[in-house]
Backbone bond lengths (Angstrom), bond angles and torsions (degrees), N, CA, C in turn:
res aa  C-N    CA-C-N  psi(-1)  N-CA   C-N-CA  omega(-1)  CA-C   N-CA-C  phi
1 X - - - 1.441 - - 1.524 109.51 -
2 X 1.826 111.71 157.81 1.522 77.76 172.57 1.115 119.07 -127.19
3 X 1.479 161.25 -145.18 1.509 141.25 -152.72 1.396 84.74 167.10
4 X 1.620 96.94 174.19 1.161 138.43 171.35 1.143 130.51 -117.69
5 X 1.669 133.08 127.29 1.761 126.78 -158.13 1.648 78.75 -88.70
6 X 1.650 95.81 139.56 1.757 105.50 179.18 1.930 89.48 -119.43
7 X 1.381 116.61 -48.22 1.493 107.97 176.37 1.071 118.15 -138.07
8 X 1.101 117.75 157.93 1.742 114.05 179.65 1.705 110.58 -97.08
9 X 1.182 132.18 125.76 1.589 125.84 -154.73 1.554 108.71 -107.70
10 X 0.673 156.96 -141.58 1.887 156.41 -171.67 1.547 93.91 -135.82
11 X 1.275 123.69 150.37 1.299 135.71 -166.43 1.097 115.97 38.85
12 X 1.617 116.86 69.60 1.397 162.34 149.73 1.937 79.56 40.58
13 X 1.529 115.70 69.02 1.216 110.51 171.10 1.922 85.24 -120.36
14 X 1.348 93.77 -173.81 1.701 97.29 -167.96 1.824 95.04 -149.93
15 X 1.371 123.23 126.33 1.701 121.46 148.17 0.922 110.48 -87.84
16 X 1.401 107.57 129.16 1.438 133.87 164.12 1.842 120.39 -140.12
17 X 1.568 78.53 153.56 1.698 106.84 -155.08 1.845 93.95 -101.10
18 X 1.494 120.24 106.98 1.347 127.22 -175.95 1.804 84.04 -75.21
19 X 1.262 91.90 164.16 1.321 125.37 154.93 1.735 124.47 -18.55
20 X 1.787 86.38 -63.39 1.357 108.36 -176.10 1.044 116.06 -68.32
21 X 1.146 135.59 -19.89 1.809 152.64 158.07 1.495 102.54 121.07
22 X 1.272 120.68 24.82 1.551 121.30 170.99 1.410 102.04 -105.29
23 X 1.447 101.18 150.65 1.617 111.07 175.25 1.889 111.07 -112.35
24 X 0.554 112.52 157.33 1.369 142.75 172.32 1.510 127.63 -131.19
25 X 1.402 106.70 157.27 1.756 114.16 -169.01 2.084 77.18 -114.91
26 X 1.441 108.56 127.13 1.227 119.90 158.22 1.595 123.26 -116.94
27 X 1.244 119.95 148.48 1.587 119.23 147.53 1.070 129.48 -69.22
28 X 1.570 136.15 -172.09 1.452 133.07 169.17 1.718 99.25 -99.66
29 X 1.322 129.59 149.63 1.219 124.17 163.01 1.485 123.84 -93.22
30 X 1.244 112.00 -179.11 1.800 95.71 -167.30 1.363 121.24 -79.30
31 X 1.156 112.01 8.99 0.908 115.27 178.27 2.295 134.17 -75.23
32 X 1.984 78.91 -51.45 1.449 92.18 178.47 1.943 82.07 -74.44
33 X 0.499 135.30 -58.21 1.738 152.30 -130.95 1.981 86.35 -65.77
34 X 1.492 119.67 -32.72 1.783 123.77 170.79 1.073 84.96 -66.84
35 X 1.417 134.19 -84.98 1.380 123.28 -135.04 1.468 117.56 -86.68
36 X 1.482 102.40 -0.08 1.835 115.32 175.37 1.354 131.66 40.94
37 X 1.626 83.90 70.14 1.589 126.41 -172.73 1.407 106.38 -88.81
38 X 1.667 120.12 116.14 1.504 130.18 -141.13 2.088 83.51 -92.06
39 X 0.857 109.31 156.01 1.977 112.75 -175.42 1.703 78.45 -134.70
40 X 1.312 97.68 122.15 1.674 114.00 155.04 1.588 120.96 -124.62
41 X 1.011 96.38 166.64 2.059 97.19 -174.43 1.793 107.32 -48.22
42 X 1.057 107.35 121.26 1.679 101.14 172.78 1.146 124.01 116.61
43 X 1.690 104.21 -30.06 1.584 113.22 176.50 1.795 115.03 -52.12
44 X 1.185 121.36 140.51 1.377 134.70 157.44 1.609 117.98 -73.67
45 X 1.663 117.43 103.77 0.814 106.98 -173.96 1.872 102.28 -128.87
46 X 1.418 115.82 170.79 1.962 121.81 166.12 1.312 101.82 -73.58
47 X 1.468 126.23 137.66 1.782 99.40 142.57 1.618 100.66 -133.40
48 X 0.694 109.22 173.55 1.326 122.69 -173.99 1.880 95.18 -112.39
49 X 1.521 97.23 129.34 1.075 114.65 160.98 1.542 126.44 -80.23
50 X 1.526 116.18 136.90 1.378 119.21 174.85 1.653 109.59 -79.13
51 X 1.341 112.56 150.20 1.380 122.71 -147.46 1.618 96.12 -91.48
52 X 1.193 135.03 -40.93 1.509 118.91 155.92 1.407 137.79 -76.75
53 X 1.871 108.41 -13.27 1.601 85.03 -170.77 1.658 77.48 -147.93
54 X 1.302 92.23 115.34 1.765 121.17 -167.61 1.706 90.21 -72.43
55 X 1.136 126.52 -17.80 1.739 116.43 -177.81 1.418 104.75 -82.85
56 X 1.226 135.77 10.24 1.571 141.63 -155.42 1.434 114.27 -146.52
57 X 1.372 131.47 110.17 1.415 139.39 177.94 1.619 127.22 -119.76
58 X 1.543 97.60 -165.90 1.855 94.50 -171.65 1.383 87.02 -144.54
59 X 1.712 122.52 129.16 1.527 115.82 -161.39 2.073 72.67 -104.14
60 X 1.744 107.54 118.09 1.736 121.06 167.68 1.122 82.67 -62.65
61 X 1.249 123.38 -91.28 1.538 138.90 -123.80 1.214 118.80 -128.36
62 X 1.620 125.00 157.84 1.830 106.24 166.21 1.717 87.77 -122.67
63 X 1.421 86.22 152.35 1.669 91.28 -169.99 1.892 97.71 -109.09
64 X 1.587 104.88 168.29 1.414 115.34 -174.50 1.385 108.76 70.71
65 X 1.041 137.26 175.60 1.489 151.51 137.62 1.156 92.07 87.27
């Protein structure tokens, strides 16, 4: 799904605001996290939702830029 970074949280976790107007607390996945892709407030990013607890995600990708 994809969202919006609203804050950046302590132990490189991230809130973000999906689409759907729910937020979630995400991580970075390994992906941005190799090539050490900086996430600031505002960015448009995917995350993938965890399959039991819909308040909890995985930020894939940041899109644009």
């Amino acid at each position: 799904m994809e969202g919006t970074i609203l804050a950046v949280l302590p132990r490189a976790l991230y809130r973000v605001r999906l689409a759907t107007g729910h937020d979630v607390i995400a991580h970075i996945g390994a992906g941005p996290r190799k090539n050490f892709v900086r996430l600031i407030v505002g960015d448009r990013v995917v995350v993938a939702l965890a399959a039991r607890d819909k308040t909890r995600g995985r930020i894939e990708a940041r899109i644009g830029q």
